[in-house]
C-alpha angles and dihedrals in degrees: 000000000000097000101196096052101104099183098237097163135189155297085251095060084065110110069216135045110272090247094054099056085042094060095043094050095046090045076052107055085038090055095043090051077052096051090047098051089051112036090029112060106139130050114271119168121085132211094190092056102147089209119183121305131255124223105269090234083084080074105037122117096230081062096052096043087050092056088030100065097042093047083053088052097045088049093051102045093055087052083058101043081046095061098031106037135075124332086213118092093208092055099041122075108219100089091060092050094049096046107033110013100048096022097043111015098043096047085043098054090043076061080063120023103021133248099004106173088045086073113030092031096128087212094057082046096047085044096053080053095053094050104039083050083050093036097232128141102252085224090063119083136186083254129004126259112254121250090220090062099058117150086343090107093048094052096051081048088053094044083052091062102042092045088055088047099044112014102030118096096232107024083164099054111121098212090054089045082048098047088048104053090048078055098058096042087049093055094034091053098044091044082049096053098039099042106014125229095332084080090057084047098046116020110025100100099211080049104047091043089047090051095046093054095045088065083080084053124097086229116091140119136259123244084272091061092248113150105245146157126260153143113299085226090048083054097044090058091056095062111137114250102229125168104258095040098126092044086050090059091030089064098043092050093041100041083050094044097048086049087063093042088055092062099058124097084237095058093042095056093038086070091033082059085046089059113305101247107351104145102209094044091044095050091050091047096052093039085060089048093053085047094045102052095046085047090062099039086057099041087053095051102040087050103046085041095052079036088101121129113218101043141108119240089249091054089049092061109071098040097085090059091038084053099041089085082072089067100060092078077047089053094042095048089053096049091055093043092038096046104020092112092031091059098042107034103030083030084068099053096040090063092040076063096058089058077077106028097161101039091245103120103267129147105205111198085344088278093136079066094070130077121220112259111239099192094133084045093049099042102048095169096056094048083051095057087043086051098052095039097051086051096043094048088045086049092046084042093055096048091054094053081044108054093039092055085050093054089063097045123033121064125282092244094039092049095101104032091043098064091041089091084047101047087053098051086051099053084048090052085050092048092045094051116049087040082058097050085045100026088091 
């Protein structure tokens, strides 16, 4: 199983030509900016919404130590499958569950269900222990987390992960997977004893993502805390306004956006004109492009967000983090239409692998019996349509959180004019995109 081969695709697999489906969804995302500025002319989404309320069992104890002891196990269990199994990273599991499982699945069901790796994260488990044995509220830290850092933690975390998948020579091997998620349990633990749970909930990089991405979810919580349920874009509104905001989505767009660029001709022979397969050259070069990518993303939208007539320069400075909140649809879009295959397809393996975790022959479940089920694979033109219609709803999406943030906070006679620079970013976003899944 090559882990890291995510199925994109190409501009053949379109029921339409590539340029076609560039320029309509482009037209799309333009008319709907139209329709918004028109028909939509006061704010209208709420992020005290008080929504309708969820049975208080969500939030029982009894819940939480039901998910919490399997999600232990299960950790457990793959530690030991990743030091026992097979050497080769094509036999043994864990691969799959690092790339696709926690990085896909997990973000993928948060889309759905809400913050999934707030409740099954095995750390988070392992910390409420420790603290019920030390009677001490988990919340509470030895110092508290400081308010400058935000989500600043969570996005060198998340740099980190992306740089191994995309950047790093052997993103496969199972001894660097190994070493980086000690690495992460080491750091987690530690934030967790020394600044409670604010650390889960602001500096662990698969939290903070999954968060991020349940804010798209019809599960949140009222301004109580009580679990209800509500409008996504209700949910998106609330969205705490943290410093490193736009780096956090910067990092998630870019890093997606750069894995879609790696797998052009240009961008092959590009490395192959840098020095063929030399590993340190090749892992540089591609380390600058990452950068580079996510450089841009967050230049473009820091710029068109602070791009508002009307406004002091003070005003100005605030808006990109009080805006960020509109790229998470984007972000979404592009995780459906980026990983779709990879889940579904390489999901399937992945857990074929599990019937022998340790290469010794077993068939769990009879699972070793089955073949993976290639009907994405098999109906390209279907998995094209799915593709440009995940990024242009998350685009359409985005533009709506936008434009109603921007009715709240830019002048009456500026609301149209300031969200032009924006709108354009977006489109080109759109058009980017979507040339860089079919480019290919």
């Amino acid at each position: 199983m090559t882990v890291l081969a995510h199925g994109l695709g190409g501009a053949d697999d379109l029921p339409i030509p590539l340029s076609y489906a560039l320029i309509g969804a482009a037209w799309a995302l333009t008319v709907s900016f139209a329709i918004l500025l028109v028909a939509w002319r006061e704010p209208r989404l709420n992020p005290e919404s008080p929504g309708r309320r969820l049975p208080a069992v969500i939030d029982s104890p009894i819940l939480r130590t039901v998910i919490a002891v399997p999600s232990v196990a299960i950790a457990i269990f793959l530690g030991l499958v990743l030091v026992l199994g097979s050497p080769d990273p094509q036999r043994n599991p864990i691969p799959g569950v690092f790339y696709i499982y926690l990085w896909v699945g997990v973000m993928t069901a948060s889309l759905l269900f809400g913050p999934v790796w707030k409740l099954v994260s095995p750390l988070r488990a392992l910390h409420r222990l420790a603290c019920s044995l030390l009677r001490r509220d988990p919340r509470q830290g030895v110092f508290d987390y400081p308010e400058s850092w935000g989500y600043r933690p969570a996005v060198a975390g998340l740099f980190a992960f992306v740089w191994l998948e995309l950047a790093a020579p052997e993103p496969g091997s199972l001894p660097v997977i190994g070493c980086w998620l000690l690495a992460y349990v080491l750091i987690t633990a530690t934030g967790l004893a020394l600044f409670g749970t604010a650390w889960a909930e602001r500096a662990d990089p698969f939290e903070v993502y999954s968060t991020l991405l349940a804010r798209l979810s019809l599960f949140g919580r009222n301004n109580s805390g009580e679990p209800v349920l509500r409008a996504p874009l209700n949910n998106l509104a609330a969205s705490p306004v943290l410093p490193g905001a736009v780096v956090l989505a910067a990092t998630l767009l870019g890093s997606t956006a750069f894995d879609s660029l790696s797998a052009l001709p240009a961008w092959r022979n590009f490395l192959d004109s840098r020095g063929g397969g030399a590993v340190l050259t090749e892992t540089v070069t591609r380390t600058l492009g990452l950068l580079t990518v996510i450089a841009i993303v967050s230049i473009l939208f820091l710029r068109a967000a602070r791009a508002v007539p009307g406004l002091t320069r003070a005003e100005r400075v605030p808006l990109p983090r009080l805006l960020a909140h509109s790229i998470t649809p984007i972000i979404a879009g592009y995780l459906i239409a980026h990983y779709l295959t990879f889940l579904v397809e390489k999901g399937q393996a992945t857990l074929f692998l599990l019937a022998d975790p340790f290469d010794r022959g077993w068939n769990l479940a009879g699972l070793s019996d089955n073949q993976v089920d290639y009907f994405l694979s098999a109906h390209p033109a279907v998995l094209a349509t799915l593709k440009v219609l995940a990024v242009l709803t998350g685009h359409i999406l985005g533009v709506t959180a936008a434009h109603d943030r921007c009715l709240r906070l830019l002048p009456r006679a500026h609301r149209a004019t300031g969200q032009l620079a924006l709108m354009l970013v977006m489109v080109g976003f759109t058009f980017t995109g979507l040339y860089l899944l079919f480019g290919g």
